[in-house]
N, C-alpha and C positions, 0 to 999 in steps of 0.2 A: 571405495576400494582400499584395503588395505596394505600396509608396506610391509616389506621383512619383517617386521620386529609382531606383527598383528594386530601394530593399534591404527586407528585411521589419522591419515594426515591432516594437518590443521587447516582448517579455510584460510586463506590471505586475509579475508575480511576480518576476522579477530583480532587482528593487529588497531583496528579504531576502536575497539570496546575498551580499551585498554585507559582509564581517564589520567592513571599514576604517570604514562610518559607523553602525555599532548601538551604541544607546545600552542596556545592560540597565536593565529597570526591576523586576527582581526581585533577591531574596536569590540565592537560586541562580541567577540569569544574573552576577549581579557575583563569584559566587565563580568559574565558569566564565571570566570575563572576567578573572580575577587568577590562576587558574590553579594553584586550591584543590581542585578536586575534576576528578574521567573523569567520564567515559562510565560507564564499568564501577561505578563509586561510589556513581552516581545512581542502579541501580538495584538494588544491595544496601539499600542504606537505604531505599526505597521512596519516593524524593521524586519529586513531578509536574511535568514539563517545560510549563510555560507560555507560552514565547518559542521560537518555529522556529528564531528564530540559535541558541538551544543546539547542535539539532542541527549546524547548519548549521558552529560552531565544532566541535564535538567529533569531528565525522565529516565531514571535507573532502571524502569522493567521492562523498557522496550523490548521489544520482540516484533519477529519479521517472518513471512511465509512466503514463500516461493507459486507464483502462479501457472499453472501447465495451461500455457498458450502455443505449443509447439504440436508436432502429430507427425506419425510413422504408420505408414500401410501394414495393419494387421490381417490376421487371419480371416476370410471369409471374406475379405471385401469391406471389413472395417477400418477403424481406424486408433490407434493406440497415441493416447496422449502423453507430452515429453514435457521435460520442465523448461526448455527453452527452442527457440525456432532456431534452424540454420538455411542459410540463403547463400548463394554462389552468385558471384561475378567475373566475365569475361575479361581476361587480361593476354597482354602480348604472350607472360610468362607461363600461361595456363589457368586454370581456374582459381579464385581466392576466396575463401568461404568468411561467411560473417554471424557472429552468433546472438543472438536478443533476448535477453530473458526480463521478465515484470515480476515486481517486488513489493509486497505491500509490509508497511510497517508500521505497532501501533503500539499503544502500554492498555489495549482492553480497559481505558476509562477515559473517555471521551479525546485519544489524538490520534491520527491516524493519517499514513502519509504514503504516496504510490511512487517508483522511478520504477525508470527503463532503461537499461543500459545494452549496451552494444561495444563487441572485444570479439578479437578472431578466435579466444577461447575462452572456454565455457566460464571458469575459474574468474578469469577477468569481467565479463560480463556480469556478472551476479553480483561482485564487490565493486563495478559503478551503479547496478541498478538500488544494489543496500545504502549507498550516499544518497543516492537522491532521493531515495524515499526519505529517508531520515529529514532531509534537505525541504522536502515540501510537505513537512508534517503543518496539519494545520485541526484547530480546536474542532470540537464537531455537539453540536447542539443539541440536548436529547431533555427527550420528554415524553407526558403521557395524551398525545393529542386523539386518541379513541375515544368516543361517545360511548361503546360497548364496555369499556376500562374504569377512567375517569379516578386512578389509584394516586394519582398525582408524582408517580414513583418517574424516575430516568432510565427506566427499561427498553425504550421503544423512540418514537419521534415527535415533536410536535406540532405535525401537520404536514400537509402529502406537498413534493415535488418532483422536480421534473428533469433531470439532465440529458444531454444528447452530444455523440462525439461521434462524428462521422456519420454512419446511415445506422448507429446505433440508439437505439432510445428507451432508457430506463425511468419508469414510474415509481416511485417509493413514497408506501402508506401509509401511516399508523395504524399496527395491529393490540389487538387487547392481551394481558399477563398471560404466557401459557400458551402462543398463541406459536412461537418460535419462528426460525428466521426462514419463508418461503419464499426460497431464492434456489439459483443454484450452488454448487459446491465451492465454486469460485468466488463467489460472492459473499456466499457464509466467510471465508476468511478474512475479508474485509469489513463484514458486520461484526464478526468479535473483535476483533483486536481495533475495530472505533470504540467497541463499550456498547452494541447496542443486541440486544437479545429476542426482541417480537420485532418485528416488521413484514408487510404485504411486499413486493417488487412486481409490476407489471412491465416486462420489454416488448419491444417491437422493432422491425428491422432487422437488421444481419449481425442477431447475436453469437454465429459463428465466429466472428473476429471477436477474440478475447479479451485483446486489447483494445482496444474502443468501445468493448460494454464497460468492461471494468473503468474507463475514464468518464464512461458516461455516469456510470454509478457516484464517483470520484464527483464528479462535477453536481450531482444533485446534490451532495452533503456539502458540498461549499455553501450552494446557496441556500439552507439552513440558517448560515449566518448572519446574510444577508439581507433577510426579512425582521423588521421590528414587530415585537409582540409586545 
């Protein structure tokens, strides 16, 4: 929406891209800020990203997309999808509404990171769901595990797993060069902006809930990591 003037007002959340006025108030944001440790450091050692400007220092391209996990009775009997869910609770005062919006954020070359924030308004919810994705950015491991392939490029995965959050359950395959991302809409924004361009997804379960495929999904590229090859 725009203001008197014609231009659109600024998101809150702009105010952390900002690296010229952050002040670190951690150990690991002032070593980052001196220019003692990566990206790549922070997570061989197993240390937790507390401050969004880490990322926001260590990975300048980051970039973030908004997930439509929300929905409004459309015409016909359908259903029209919203960029955030809104939920009401009974109070003495009268009703008080609560808003949830899911965040995926990534630099499109192997990091990528999901948060969920929750604010009685929209504005606010979206600027905690952008921290914490930033916040649980985490490496993501790519490769060409296709027998059809075999290009040895980082286009794709190297080798099929398995995540599951709630009665959500996502399969993810290695597909060969050319082969693009067979998923859905939702999910394609989290396979680009991890870096990864061919892959198979098979779900199952109640992939209606958006937010629990998307974690399921979240959850099978962790354990990428977790497999030695």
């Amino acid at each position: 929406m725009a203001n008197k003037e014609g231009r659109r007002p600024r998101r809150k959340e702009e105010k952390y891209t900002n690296i010229e006025e952050w002040i670190p108030k951690t150990k690991l944001g002032k070593e980052v800020m001196e220019g003692k440790t990566t990206i790549d450091q922070i997570f061989q050692e197993g240390k937790k990203i507390m401050e969004p400007e880490i990322v926001d220092f260590l990975l300048p391209g980051i970039e973030h997309e908004l997930i439509l996990i929300g929905g409004s009775p459309g015409k016909g009997g359908g259903k029209r999808r919203t960029p955030s869910k809104r939920t009401a609770r009974m109070h003495k005062s009268g009703r008080r509404f609560n808003t949830t919006c899911l965040v995926v954020a990534g630099n499109k070359d192997g990091y990528v990171g999901i948060g969920v924030g929750k604010a009685p308004e929209f504005q606010n919810a979206l600027e905690k769901a952008v921290k914490k994705a930033k916040m649980s950015i985490i490496p993501i491991r790519r490769g060409c595990g296709s027998w059809e392939c075999g290009c040895g490029k980082v286009h794709s995965i190297p080798f099929e797993v398995r995540g599951k959050e709630g009665s959500s359950i996502a399969t993810l395959k290695p597909a060969p060069k050319g082969v693009g991302l067979c998923a859905s809409d939702s999910v394609k924004k989290l396979m680009i902006l991890a870096g990864i361009r061919d892959v198979w997804i098979k779900s199952s379960g109640r992939t209606q809930t958006r937010t629990n495929y998307i974690k399921a999904v979240f959850s099978a590229l962790k354990k990428l990591n977790k497999v030695k090859v």
